[in-house]
mmCIF file as gemmi writes it, N, C-alpha and C atoms, coordinates in Angstrom:
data_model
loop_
_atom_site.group_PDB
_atom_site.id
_atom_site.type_symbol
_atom_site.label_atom_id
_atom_site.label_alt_id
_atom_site.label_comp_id
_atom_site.label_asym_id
_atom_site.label_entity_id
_atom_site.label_seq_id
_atom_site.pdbx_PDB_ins_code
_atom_site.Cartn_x
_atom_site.Cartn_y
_atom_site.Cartn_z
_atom_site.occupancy
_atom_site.B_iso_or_equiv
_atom_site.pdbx_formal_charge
_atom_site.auth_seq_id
_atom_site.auth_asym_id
_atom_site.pdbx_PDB_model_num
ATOM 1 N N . UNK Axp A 1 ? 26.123 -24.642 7.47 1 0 ? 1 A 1
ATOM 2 C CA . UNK Axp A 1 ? 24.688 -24.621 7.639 1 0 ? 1 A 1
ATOM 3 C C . UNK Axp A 1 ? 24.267 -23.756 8.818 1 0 ? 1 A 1
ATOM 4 N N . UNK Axp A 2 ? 25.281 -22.924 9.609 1 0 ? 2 A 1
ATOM 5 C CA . UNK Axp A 2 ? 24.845 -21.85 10.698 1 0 ? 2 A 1
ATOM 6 C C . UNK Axp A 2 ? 24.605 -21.1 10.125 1 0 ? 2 A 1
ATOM 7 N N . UNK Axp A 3 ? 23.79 -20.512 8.694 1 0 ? 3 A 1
ATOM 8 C CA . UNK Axp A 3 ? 23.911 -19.085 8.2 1 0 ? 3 A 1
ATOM 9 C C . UNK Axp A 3 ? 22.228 -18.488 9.609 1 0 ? 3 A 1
ATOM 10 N N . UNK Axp A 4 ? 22.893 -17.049 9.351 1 0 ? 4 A 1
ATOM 11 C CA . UNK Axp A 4 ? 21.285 -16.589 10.062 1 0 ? 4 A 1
ATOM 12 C C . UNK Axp A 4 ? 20 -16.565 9.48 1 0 ? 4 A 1
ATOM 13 N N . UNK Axp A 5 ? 19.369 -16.28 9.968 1 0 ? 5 A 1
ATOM 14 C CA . UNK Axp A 5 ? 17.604 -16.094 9.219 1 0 ? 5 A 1
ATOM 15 C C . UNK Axp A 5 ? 17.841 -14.755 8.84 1 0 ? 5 A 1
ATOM 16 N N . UNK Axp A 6 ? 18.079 -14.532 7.714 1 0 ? 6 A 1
ATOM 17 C CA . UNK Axp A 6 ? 17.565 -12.907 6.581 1 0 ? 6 A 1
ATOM 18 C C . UNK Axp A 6 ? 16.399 -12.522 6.749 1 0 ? 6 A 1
ATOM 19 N N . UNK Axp A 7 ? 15.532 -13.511 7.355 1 0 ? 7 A 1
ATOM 20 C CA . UNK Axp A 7 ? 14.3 -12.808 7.834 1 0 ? 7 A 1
ATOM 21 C C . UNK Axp A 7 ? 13.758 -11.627 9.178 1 0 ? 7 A 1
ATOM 22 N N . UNK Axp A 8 ? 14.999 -12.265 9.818 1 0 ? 8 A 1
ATOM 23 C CA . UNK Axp A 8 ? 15.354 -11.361 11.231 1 0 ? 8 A 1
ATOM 24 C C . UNK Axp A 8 ? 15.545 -9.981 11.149 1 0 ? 8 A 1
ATOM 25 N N . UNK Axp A 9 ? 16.156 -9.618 9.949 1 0 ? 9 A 1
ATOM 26 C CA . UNK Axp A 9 ? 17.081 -8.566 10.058 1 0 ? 9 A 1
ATOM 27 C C . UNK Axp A 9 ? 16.029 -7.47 9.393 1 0 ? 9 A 1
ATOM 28 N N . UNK Axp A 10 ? 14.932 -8.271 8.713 1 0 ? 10 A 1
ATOM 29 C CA . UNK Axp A 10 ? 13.691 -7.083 8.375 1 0 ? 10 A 1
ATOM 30 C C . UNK Axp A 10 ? 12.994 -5.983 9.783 1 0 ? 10 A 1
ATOM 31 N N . UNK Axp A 11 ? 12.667 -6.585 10.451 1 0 ? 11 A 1
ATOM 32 C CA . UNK Axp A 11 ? 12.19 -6.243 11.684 1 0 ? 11 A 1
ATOM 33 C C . UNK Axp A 11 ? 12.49 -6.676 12.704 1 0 ? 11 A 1
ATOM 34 N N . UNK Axp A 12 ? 13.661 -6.015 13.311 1 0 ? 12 A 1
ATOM 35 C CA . UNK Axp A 12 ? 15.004 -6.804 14.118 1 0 ? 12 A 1
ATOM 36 C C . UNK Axp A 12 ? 14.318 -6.664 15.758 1 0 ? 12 A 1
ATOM 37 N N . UNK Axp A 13 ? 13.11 -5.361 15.971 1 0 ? 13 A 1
ATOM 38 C CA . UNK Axp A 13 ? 12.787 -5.365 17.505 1 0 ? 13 A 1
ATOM 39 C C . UNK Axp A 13 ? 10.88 -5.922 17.549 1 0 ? 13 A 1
ATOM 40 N N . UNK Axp A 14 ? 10.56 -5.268 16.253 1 0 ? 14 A 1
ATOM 41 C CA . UNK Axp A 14 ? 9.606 -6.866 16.596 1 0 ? 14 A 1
ATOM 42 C C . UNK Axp A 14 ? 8.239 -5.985 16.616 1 0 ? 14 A 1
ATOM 43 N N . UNK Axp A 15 ? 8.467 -4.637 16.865 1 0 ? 15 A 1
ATOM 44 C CA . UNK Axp A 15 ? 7.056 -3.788 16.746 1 0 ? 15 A 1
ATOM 45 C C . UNK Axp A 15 ? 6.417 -3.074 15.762 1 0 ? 15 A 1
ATOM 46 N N . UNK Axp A 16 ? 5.673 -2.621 15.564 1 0 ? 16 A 1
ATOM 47 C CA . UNK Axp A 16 ? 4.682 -2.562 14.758 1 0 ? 16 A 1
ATOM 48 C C . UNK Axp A 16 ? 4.434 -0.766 14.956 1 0 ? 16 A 1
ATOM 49 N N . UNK Axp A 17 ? 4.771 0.16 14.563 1 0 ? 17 A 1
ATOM 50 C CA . UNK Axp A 17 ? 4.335 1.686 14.188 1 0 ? 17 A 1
ATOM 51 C C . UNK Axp A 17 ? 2.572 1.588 14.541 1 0 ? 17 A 1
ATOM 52 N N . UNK Axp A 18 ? 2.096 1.979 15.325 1 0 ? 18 A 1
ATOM 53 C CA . UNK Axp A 18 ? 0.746 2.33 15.966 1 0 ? 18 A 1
ATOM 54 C C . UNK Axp A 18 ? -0.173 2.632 14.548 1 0 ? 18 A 1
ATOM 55 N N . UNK Axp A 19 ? 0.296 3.412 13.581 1 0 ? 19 A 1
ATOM 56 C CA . UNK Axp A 19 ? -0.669 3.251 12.8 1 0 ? 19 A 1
ATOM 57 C C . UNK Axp A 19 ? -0.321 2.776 11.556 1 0 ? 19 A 1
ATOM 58 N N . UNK Axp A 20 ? 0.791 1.8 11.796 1 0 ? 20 A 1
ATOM 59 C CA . UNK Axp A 20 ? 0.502 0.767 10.431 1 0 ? 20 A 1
ATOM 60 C C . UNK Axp A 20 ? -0.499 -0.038 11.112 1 0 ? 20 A 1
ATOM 61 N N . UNK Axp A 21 ? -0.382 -0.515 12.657 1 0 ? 21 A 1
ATOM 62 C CA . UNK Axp A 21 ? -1.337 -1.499 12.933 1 0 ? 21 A 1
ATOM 63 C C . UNK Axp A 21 ? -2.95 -1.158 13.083 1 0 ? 21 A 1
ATOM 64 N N . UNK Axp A 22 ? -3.213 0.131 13.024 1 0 ? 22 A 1
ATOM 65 C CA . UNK Axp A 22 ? -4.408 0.486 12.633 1 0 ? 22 A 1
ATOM 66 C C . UNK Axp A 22 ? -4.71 0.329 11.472 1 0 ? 22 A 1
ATOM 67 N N . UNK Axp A 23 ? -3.846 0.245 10.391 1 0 ? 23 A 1
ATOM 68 C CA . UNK Axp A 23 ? -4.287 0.263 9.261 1 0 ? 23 A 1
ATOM 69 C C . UNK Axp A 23 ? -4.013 -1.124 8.789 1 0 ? 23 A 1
ATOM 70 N N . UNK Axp A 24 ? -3.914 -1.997 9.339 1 0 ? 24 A 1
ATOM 71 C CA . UNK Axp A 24 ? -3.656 -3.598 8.687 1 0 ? 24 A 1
ATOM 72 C C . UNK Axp A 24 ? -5.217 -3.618 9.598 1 0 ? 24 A 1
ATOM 73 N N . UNK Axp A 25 ? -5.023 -3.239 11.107 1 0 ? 25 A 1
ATOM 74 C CA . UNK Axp A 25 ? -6.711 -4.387 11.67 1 0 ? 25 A 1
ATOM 75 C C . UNK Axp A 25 ? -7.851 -3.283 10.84 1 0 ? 25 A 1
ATOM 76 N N . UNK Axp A 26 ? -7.802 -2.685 10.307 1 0 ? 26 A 1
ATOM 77 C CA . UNK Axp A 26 ? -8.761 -1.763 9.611 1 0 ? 26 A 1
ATOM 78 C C . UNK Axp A 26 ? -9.57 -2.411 8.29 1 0 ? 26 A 1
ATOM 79 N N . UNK Axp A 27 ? -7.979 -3.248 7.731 1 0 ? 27 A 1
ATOM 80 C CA . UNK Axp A 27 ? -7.767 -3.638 6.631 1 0 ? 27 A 1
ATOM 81 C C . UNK Axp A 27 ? -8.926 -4.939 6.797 1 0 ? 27 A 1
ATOM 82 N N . UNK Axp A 28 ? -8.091 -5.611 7.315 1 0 ? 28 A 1
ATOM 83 C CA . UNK Axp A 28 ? -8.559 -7.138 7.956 1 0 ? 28 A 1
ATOM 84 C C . UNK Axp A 28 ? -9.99 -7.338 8.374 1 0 ? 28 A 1
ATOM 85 N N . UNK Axp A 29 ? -10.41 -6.195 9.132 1 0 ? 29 A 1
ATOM 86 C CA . UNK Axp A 29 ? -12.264 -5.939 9.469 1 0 ? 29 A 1
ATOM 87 C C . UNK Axp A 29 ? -12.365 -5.88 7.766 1 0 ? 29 A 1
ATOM 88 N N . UNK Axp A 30 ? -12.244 -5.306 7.007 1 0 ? 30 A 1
ATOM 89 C CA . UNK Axp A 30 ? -12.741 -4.612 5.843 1 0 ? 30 A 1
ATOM 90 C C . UNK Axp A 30 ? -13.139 -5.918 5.061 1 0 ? 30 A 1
ATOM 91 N N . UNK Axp A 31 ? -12.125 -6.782 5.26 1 0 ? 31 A 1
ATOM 92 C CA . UNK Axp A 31 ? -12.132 -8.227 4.509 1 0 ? 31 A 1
ATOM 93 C C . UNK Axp A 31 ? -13.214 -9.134 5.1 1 0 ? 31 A 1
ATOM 94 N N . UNK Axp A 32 ? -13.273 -9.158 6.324 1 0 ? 32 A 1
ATOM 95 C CA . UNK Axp A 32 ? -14.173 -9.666 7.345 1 0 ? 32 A 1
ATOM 96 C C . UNK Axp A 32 ? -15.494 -9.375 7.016 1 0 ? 32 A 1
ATOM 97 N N . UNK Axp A 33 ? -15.545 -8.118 6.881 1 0 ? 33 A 1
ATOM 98 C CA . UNK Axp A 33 ? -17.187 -7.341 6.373 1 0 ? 33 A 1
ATOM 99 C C . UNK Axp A 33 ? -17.336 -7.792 5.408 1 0 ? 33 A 1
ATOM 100 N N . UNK Axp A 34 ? -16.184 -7.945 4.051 1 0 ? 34 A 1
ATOM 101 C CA . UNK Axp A 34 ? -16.663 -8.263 2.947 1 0 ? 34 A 1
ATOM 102 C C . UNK Axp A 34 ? -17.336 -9.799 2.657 1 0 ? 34 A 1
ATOM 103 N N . UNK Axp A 35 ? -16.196 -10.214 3.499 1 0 ? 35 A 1
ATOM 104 C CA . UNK Axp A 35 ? -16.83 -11.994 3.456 1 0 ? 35 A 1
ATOM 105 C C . UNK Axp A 35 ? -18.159 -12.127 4.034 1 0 ? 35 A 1
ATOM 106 N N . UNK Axp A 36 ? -18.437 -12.009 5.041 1 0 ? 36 A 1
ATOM 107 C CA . UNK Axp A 36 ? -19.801 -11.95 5.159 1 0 ? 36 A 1
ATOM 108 C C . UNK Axp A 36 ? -21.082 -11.562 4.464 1 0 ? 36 A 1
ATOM 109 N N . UNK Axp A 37 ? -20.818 -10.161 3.55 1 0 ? 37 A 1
ATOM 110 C CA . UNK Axp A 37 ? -21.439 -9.83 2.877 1 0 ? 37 A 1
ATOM 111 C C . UNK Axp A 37 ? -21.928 -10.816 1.306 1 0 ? 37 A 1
ATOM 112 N N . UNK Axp A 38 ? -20.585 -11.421 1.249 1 0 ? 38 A 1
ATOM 113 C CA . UNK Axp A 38 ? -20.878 -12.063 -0.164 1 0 ? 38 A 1
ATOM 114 C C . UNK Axp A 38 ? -21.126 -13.763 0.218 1 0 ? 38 A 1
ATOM 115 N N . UNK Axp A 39 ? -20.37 -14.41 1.554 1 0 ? 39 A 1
ATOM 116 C CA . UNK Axp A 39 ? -21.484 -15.355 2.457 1 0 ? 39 A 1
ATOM 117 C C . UNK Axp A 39 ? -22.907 -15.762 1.725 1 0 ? 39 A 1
ATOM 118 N N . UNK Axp A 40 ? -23.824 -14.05 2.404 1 0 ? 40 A 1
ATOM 119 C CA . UNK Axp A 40 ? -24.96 -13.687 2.548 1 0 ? 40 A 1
ATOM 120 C C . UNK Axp A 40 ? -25.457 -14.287 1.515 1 0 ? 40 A 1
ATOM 121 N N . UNK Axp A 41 ? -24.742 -12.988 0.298 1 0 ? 41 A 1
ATOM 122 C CA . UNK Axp A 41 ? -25.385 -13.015 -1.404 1 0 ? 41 A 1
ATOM 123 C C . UNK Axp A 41 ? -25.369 -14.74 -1.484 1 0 ? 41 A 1
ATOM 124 N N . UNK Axp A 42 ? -23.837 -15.227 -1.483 1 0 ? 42 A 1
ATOM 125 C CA . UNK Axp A 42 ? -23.891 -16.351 -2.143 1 0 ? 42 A 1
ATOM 126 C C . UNK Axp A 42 ? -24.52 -17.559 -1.493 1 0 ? 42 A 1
ATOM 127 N N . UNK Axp A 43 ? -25.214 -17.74 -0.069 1 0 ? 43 A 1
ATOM 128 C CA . UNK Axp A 43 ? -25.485 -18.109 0.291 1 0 ? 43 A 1
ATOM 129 C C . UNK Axp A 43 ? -27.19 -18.162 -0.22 1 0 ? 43 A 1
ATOM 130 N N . UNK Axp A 44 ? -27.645 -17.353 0.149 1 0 ? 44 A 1
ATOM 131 C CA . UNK Axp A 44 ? -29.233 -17.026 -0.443 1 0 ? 44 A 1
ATOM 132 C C . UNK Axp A 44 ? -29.043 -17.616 -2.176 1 0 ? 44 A 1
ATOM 133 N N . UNK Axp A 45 ? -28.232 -17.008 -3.102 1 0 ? 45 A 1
ATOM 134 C CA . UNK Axp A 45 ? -28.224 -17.471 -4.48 1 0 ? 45 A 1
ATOM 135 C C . UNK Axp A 45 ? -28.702 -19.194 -4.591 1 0 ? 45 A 1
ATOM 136 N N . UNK Axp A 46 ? -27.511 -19.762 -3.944 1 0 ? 46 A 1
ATOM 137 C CA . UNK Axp A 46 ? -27.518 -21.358 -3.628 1 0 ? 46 A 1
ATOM 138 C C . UNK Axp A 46 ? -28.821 -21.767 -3.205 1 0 ? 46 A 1
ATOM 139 N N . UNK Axp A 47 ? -29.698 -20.594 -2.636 1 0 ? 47 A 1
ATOM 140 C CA . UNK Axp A 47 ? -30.868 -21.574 -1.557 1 0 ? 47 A 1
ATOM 141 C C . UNK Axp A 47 ? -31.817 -21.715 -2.467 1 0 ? 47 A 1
ATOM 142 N N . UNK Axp A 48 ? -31.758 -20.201 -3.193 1 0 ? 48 A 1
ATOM 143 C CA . UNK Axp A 48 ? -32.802 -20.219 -4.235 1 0 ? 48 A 1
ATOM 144 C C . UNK Axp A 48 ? -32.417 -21.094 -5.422 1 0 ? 48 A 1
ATOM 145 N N . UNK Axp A 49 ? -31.206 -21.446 -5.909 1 0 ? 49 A 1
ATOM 146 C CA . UNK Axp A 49 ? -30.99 -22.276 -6.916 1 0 ? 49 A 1
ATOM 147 C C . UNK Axp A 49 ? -31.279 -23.435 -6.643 1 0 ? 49 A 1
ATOM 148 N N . UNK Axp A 50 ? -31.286 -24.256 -5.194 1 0 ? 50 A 1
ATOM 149 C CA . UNK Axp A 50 ? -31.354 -25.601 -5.339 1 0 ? 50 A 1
ATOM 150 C C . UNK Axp A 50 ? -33.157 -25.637 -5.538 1 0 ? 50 A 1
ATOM 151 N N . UNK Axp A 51 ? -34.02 -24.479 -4.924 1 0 ? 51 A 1
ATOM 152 C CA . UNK Axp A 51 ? -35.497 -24.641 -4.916 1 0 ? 51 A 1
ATOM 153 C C . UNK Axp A 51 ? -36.013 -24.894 -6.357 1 0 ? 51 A 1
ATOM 154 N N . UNK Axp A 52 ? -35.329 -23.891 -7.36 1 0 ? 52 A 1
ATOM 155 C CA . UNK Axp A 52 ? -35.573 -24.326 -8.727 1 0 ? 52 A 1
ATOM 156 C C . UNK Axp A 52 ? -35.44 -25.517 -9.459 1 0 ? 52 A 1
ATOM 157 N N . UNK Axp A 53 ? -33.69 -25.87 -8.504 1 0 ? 53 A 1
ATOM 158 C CA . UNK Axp A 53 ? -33.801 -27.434 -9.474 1 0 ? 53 A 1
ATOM 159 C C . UNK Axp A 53 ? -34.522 -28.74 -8.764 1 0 ? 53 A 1
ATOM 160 N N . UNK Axp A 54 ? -34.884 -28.721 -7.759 1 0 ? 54 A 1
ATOM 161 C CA . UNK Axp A 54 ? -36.034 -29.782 -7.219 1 0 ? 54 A 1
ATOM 162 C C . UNK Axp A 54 ? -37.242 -29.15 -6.696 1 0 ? 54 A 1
ATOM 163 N N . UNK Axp A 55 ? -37.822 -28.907 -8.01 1 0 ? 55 A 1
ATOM 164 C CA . UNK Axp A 55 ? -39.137 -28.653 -7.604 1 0 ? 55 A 1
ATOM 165 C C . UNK Axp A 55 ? -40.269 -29.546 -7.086 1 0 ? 55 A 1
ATOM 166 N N . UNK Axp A 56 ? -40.087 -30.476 -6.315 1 0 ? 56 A 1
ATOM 167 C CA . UNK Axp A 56 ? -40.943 -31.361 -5.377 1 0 ? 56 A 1
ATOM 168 C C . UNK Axp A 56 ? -40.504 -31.158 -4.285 1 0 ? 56 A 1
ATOM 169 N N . UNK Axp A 57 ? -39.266 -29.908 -3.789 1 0 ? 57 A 1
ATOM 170 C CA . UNK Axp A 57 ? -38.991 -29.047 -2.555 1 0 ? 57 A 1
ATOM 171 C C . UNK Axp A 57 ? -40.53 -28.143 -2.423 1 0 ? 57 A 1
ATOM 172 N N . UNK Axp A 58 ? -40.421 -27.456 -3.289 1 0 ? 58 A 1
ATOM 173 C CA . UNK Axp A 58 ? -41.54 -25.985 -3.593 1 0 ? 58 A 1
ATOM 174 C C . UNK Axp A 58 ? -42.58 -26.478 -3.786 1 0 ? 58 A 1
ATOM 175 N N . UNK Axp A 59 ? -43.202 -27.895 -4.152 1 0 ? 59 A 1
ATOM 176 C CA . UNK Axp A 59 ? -44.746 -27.998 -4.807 1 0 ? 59 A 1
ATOM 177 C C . UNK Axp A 59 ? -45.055 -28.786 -3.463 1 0 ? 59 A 1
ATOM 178 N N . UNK Axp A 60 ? -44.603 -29.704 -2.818 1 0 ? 60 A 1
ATOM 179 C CA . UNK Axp A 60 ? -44.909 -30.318 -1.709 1 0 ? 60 A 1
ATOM 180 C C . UNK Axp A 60 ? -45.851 -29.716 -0.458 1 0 ? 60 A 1
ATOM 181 N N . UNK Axp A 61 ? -45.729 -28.491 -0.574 1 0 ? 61 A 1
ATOM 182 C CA . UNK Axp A 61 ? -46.384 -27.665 0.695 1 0 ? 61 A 1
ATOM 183 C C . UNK Axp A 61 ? -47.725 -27.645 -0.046 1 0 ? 61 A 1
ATOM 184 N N . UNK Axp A 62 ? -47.657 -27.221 -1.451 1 0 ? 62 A 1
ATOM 185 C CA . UNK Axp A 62 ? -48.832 -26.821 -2.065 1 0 ? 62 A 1
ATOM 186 C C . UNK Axp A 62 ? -49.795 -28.684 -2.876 1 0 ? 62 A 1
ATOM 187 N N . UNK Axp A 63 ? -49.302 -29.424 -2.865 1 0 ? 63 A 1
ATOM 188 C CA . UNK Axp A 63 ? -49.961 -30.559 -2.515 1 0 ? 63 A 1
ATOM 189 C C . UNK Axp A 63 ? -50.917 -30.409 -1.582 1 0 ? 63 A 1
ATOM 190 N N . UNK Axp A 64 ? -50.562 -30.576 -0.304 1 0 ? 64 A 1
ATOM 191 C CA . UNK Axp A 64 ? -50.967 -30.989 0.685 1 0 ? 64 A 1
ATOM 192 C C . UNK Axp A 64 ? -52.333 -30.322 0.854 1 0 ? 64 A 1
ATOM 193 N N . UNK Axp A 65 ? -52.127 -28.804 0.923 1 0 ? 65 A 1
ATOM 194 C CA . UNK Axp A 65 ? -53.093 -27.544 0.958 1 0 ? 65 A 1
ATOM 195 C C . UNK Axp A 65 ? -54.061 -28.02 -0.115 1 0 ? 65 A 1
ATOM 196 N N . UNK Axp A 66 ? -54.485 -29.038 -1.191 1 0 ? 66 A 1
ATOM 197 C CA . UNK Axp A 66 ? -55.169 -29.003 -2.355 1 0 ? 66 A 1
ATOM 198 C C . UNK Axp A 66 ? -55.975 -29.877 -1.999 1 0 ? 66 A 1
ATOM 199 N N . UNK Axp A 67 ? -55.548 -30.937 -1.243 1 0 ? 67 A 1
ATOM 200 C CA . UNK Axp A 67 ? -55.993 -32.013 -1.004 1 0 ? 67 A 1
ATOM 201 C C . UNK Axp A 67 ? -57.385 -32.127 -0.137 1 0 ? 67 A 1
């Protein structure tokens, strides 16, 4: 059960080529931007979907104003 880690022997000193690591944190922002972006969308979608399905959210303001 002493065998070594086969994982070691991939990248035996441990550093990273200057522009692979530009191009992984490049990568990683890219994903970052994207999530946020679809956040946004899917976030707004949800706000407007729940207004449709309880509409005594949306008519409540306009009650009041009638009265």
């Amino acid at each position: 059960m002493n065998e070594s880690n086969p994982f070691l022997a991939i990248e035996p000193d441990g550093m990273c080529p200057p522009k692979l690591r530009e191009q992984l944190i490049a990568e990683i922002d890219l994903i970052r931007n994207t999530m946020t972006v679809v956040e946004l969308y899917v976030g707004e979608f949800f706000k407007a979907a729940s207004v449709l399905a309880d509409p005594s959210v949306s008519t409540s303001g306009q009650s009041s104003s009638q009265s």
